[in-house]
C-alpha positions as CSV (number, residue, x, y, z in Angstrom):
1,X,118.0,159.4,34.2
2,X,121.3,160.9,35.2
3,X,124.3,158.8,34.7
4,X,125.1,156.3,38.2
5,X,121.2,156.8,38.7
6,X,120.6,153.3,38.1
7,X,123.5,152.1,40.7
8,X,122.5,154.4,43.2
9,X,119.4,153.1,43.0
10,X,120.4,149.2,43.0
11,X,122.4,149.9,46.2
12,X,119.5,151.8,47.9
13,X,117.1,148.5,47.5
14,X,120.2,146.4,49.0
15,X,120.6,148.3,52.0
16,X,116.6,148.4,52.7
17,X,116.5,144.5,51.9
18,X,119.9,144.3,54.8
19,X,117.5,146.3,57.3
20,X,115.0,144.2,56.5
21,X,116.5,141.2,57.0
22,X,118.5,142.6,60.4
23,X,115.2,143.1,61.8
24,X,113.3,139.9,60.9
25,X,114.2,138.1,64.1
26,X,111.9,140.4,66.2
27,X,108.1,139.5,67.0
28,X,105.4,142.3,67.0
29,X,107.6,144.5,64.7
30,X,105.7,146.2,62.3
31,X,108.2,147.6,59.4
32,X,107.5,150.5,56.5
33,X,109.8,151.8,53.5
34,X,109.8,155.0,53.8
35,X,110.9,156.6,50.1
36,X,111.6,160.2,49.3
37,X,113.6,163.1,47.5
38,X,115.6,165.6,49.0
39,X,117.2,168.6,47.0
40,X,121.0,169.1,48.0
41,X,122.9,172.1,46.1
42,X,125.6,171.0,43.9
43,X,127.3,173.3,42.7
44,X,127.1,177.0,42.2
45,X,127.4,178.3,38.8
46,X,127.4,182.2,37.4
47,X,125.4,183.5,40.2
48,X,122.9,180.7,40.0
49,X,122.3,177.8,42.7
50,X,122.5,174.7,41.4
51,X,120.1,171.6,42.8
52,X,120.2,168.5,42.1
53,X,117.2,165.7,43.5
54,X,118.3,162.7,45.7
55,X,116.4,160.1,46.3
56,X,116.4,158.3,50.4
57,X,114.7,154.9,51.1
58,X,115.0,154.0,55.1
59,X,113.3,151.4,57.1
60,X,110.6,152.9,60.0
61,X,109.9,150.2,62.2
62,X,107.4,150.2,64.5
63,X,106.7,148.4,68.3
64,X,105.4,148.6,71.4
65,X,104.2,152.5,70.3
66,X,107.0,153.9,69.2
67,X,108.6,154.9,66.1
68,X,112.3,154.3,64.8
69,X,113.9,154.1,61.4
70,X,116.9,152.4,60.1
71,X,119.2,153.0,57.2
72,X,122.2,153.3,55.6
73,X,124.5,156.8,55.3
74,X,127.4,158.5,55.2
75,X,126.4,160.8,57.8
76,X,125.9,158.6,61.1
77,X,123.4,161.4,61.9
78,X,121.1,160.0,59.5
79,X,122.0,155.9,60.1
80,X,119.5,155.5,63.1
81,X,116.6,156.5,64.6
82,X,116.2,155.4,67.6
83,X,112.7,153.9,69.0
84,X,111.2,156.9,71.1
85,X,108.8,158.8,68.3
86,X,104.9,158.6,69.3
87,X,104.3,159.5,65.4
88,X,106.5,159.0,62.3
């Protein structure tokens, strides 16, 4: 495990618990984590692309047919989806 793994980590579960709970007042809302691993290039050394893996967890909710997700970034790109997605 790399070194600020473990805080990353602890601070991914707080901000899917903060969706979680930001959503809990609507009815007939289904809601799914959604984890997985992106590889991002970090730095670029002797010729040689360097990756390193990081880890997302965001919040796809579901209603009324249609697919969103909620989360927490930087990027506000990434933040919100917003409800219109027939499929995930």
């Amino acid at each position: 495990m790399r070194r600020g793994d473990f805080s990353r980590n602890v601070r991914m579960l707080e901000d899917f618990s903060r969706c979680s709970y930001f959503t809990q007042q609507f009815e007939r809302v289904d809601r799914y984590p959604v984890i997985f691993d992106t590889r991002v290039l970090d730095h670029y050394y002797k010729y040689v692309n360097i990756f390193i893996k990081v880890r997302h967890i965001v919040l796809v909710v579901h209603c009324a047919g249609k697919y969103g997700a909620l989360g927490f970034s930087r990027k506000t790109d990434l933040m919100y989806k917003p409800l219109t997605y027939n499929v995930i």
